[in-house]
C-alpha positions as MATLAB code, in Angstrom:
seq = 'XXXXXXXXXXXXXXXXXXXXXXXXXXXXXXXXXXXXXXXXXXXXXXXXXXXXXXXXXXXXXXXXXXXXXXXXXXXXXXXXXXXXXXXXXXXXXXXXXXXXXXXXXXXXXXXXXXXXXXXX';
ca = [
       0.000    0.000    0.000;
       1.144    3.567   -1.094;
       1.069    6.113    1.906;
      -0.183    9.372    0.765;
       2.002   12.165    1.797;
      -0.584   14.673    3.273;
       2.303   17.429    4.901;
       1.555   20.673    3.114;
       5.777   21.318    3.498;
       8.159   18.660    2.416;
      10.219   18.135    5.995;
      13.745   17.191    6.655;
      15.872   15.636    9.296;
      17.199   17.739   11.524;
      18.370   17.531   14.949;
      18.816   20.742   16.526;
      17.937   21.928   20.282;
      14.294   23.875   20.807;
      13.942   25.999   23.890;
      10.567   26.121   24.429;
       7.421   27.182   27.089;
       4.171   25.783   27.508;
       2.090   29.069   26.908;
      -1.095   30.071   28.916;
       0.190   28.125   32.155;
       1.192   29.619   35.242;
       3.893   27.193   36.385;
       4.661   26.796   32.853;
       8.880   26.736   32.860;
      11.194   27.109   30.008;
      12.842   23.665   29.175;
      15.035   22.462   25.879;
      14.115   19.440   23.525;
      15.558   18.269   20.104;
      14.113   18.284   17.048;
      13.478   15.752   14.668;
      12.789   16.854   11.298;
      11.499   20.459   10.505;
       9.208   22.024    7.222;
       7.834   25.492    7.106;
       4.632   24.431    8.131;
       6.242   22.481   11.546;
       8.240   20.479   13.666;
       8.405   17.185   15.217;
      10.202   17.376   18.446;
      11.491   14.872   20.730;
      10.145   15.810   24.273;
      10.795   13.685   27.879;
       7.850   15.079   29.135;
       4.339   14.155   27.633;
       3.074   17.114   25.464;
      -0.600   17.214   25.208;
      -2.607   17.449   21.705;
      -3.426   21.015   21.863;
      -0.583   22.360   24.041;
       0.276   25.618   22.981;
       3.851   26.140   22.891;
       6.542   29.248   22.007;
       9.610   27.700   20.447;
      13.529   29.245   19.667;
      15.478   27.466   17.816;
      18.654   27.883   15.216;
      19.382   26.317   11.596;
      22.822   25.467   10.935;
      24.562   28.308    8.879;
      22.069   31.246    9.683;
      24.458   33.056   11.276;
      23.351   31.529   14.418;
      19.958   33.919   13.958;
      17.399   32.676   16.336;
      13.764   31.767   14.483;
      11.284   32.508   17.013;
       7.828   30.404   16.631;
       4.236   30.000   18.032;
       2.923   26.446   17.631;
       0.399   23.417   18.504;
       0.586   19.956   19.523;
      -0.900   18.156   17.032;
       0.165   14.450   17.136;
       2.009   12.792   20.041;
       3.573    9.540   20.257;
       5.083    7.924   22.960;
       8.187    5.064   23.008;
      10.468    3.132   25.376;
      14.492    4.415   25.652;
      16.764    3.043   26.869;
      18.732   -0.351   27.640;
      18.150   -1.218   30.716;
      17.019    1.399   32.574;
      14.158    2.355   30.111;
      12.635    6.169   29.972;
       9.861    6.919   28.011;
      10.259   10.155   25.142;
       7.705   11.521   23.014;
       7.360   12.214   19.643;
       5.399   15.810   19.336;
       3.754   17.177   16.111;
       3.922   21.270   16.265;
       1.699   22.891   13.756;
       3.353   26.889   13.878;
       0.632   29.185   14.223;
       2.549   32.656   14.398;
       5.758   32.351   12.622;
       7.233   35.419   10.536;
       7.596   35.444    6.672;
      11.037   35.350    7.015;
      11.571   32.890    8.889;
       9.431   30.593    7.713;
      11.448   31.745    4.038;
      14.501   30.545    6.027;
      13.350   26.957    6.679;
      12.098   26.693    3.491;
      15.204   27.518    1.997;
      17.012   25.182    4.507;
      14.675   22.215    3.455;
      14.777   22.629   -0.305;
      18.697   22.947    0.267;
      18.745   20.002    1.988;
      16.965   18.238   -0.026;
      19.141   18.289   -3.409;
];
């Protein structure tokens, strides 16, 4: 069976860290993750604390070669999934979905570039 791409933004690997905040909670702290793979339209993000679909989160991150310019993003949970690390002392990560909802032109011009770059 054929699986039907349905991403609006081709995405690419890419490990990088994300600082980011759980927005609209009180004791909400600023933590760090790494990302996964990136497209202008999101980013899948490797949490070790369960994200919830629907979390709202602010996220700063860097691409490699930018001049080490910070992109600055709003975004959603929209997909979690959780798995076993670990040998034997096994931890559980998450795999997190983030739809960006407020993202400038230009730096959502930047990841495309990045992608398409990486790409060829």
């Amino acid at each position: 069976m054929v699986e039907i791409e349905r991403r609006k933004y081709p995405r690419l690997n890419f490990n990088v860290e994300v600082v980011y905040k759980k927005i609209g909670r009180k004791d909400a702290v600023q933590s760090s993750a790494h990302s996964k793979n990136i497209g202008a339209g999101g980013i899948c993000i490797v949490f070790l604390e369960k994200m919830e679909v629907d979390d709202h989160l602010s996220l700063r991150f860097s691409l490699p070669d930018d001049n080490e310019d910070v992109l600055t993003a709003k975004g959603v949970v929209v997909w979690v999934e959780e798995y076993s690390v670990g040998g034997l002392s096994t931890s559980t990560a998450y795999d997190s979905g983030i739809e960006f909802t407020d993202i400038s032109d230009e730096d959502k011009d930047k990841i495309n570039k990045f992608v398409r770059l990486g790409l060829m």
